[in-house]
Structure formats: structure tokens, C-alpha cells
C-alpha positions as CSV (number, residue, x, y, z in Angstrom):
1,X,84.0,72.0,51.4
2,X,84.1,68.8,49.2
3,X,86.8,70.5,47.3
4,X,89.0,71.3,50.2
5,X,89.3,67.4,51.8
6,X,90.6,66.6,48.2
7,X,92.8,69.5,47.9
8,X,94.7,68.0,51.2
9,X,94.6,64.7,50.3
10,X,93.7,62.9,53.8
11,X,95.2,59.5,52.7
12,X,98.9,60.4,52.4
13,X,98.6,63.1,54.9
14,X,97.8,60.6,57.3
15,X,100.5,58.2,56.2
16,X,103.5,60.8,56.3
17,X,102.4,62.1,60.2
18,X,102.2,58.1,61.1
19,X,105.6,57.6,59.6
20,X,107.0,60.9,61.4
21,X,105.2,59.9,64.5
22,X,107.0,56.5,64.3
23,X,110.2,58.0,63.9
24,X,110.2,60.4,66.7
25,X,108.9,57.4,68.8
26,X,111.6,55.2,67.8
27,X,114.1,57.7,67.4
28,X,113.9,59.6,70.9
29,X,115.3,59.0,74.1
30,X,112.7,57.8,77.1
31,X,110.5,59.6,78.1
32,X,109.7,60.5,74.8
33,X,108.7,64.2,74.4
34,X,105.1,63.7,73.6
35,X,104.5,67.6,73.9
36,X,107.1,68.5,70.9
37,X,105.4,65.5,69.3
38,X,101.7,66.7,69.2
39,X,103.1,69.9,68.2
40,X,105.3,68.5,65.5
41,X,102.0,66.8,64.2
42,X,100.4,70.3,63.7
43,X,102.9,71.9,62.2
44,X,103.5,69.1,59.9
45,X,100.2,68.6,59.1
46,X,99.7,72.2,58.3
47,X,103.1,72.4,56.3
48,X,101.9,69.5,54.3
49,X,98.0,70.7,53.9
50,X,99.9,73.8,51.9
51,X,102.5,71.4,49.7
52,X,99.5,69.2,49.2
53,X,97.9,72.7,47.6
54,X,100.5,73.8,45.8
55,X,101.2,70.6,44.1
56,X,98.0,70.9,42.4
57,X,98.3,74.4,41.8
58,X,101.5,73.7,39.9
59,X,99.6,70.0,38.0
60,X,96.7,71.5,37.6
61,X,96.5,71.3,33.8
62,X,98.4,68.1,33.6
63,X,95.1,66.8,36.2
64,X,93.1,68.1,34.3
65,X,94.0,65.5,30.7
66,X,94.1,62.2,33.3
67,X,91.1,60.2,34.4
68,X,92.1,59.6,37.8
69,X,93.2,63.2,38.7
70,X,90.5,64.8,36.8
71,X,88.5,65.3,39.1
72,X,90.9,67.6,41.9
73,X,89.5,70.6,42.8
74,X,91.2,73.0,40.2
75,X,90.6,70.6,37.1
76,X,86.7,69.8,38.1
77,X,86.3,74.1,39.2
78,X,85.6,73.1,42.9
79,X,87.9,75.8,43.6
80,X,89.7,78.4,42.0
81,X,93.6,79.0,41.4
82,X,93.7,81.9,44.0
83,X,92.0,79.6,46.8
84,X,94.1,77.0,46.2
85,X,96.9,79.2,46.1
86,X,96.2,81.0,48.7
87,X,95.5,77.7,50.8
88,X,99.2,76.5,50.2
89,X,101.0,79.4,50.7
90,X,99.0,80.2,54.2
91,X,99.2,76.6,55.5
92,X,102.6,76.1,54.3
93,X,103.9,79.8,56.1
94,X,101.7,79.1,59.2
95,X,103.2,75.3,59.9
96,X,107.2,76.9,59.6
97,X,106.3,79.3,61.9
98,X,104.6,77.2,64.1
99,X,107.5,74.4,64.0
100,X,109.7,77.1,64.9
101,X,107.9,78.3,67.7
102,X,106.5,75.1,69.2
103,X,109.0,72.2,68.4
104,X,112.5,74.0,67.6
105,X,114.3,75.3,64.7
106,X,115.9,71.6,63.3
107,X,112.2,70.5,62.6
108,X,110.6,73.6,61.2
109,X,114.3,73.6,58.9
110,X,113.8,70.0,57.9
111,X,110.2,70.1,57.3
112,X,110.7,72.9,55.2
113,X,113.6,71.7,53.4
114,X,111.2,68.7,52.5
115,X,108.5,71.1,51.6
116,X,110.6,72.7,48.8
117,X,112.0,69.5,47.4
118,X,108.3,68.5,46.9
119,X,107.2,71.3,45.6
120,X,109.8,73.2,43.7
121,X,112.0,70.2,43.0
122,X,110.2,66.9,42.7
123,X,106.8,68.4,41.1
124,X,108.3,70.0,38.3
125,X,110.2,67.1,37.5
126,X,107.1,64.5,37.3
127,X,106.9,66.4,33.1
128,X,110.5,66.4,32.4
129,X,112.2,63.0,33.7
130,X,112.1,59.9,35.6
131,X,115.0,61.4,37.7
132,X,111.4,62.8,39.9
133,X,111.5,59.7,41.1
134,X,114.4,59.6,43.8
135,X,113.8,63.3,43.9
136,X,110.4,62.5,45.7
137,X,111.9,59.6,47.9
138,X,113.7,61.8,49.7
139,X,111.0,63.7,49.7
140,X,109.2,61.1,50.9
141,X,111.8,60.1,53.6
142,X,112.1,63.8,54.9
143,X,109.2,62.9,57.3
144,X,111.3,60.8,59.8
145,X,113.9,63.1,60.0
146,X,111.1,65.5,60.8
147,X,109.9,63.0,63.5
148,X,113.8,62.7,64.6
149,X,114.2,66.6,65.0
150,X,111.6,67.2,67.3
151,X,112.7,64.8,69.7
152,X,116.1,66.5,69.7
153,X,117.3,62.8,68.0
154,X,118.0,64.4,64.1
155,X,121.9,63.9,64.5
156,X,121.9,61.4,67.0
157,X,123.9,58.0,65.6
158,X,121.2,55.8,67.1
């Protein structure tokens, strides 16, 4: 069990739904939609649980040579390649469908448009070039325009 809380990384998973949360609260119209926000939560959380996982599926062995990542589950054997895999491909499928079926298709779109710039774009850069680093801020901003889209606010000019 150990194993799985560091696989999902509680820390940033809690920042990125605060910052989403934020947005859709800033972003929407009154009354805000709080229903399509609690759901955006899950999904999000669920769809970041599985990019969390496959992150250190893909930097396993790199984690494995640093001191501060040595100890992740895969490096320190807590769990194994397919659990880990298996982990982020489940949580990852089950929070798209559950954004499209709860929140709306602009959300589950956006949120999985940022999980494949993490994941496939922004990971494999982190060996290769600094260029990962703006790669991951958007990335990183994706969140908000998460938060945006399930209030029905993602194209809205504010």
C-alpha cells in the first residue's frame, strides 16, 4: 500500500485539483456549477493518479541512479512494472471516460490532451533537452483550462 501513495504522488496531485478548482471558481459564471466541479475533481484526480503512474513507468531506470527518486515504487521493488502499468493505464482510461460522461466532452478532451503532453511529450524529453521545460509548463497550466471547461467557461474571453 506504501508503494501505491508514492506511485500517485499526493503532494502535486493535490496542488493541480486546487489550481483547477480555482479556475473553474474564478472562471465560471454564478452560480458556479459545483456538481460538474466535484465531478471534474474525480475524473481529474483519477486521470492524473494514471499520468502520475506512467511517468514512473517511463523514469523508472533514470529513478533508480538518483538519491531523491530512488526510492519510488519501481526503483525500491515496492511494485512491479505490470502494476504500475496497469495502474496508469486503468486510472488514466477510467477518468476520460468518466470526464466525458459526468462533466462534458471539452474537459475530458483538455484533460487528456494534458495527459499526453505529460506523458508522451514532456517525460521523454526530461533525457534529451531542456526544451522539457516549457513542454511541462503547459503541461502544468492544462489544469485551469481543465477547471474552465467544466464550467462551460474554456472559450469564454473573461
Amino acid at each position: 500500500m506504501q508503494g501505491f501513495w508514492q506511485l500517485i504522488r499526493v503532494g502535486p496531485l493535490v496542488a493541480v485539483l486546487f489550481s483547477m478548482v480555482a479556475a473553474a471558481v474564478i472562471g465560471g459564471e454564478p452560480p458556479i456549477a459545483w456538481s460538474a466541479v466535484v465531478h471534474a475533481v474525480v475524473g481529474t484526480a483519477l486521470l492524473i493518479v494514471g499520468a502520475a503512474a506512467m511517468n514512473q513507468r517511463l523514469e523508472s531506470r533514470s529513478d533508480a541512479r538518483m538519491k531523491r527518486t530512488s526510492q519510488r515504487p519501481l526503483p525500491a521493488g515496492s511494485l512491479t512494472v505490470g502494476q504500475v502499468t496497469s495502474i496508469g493505464m486503468l486510472s488514466s482510461a477510467i477518468g476520460i471516460v468518466y470526464l466525458v460522461a459526468f462533466v462534458g466532452p471539452a474537459a475530458a478532451a483538455t484533460a487528456g490532451l494534458s495527459w499526453m503532453i505529460y506523458v508522451l511529450v514532456y517525460t521523454p524529453l526530461k533525457c534529451v533537452t531542456a526544451w522539457q521545460t516549457p513542454v511541462g509548463a503547459v503541461a502544468g497550466a492544462m489544469p485551469i483550462l481543465i477547471g474552465t471547461a467544466a464550467v462551460g467557461s474554456l472559450l469564454s474571453p473573461i
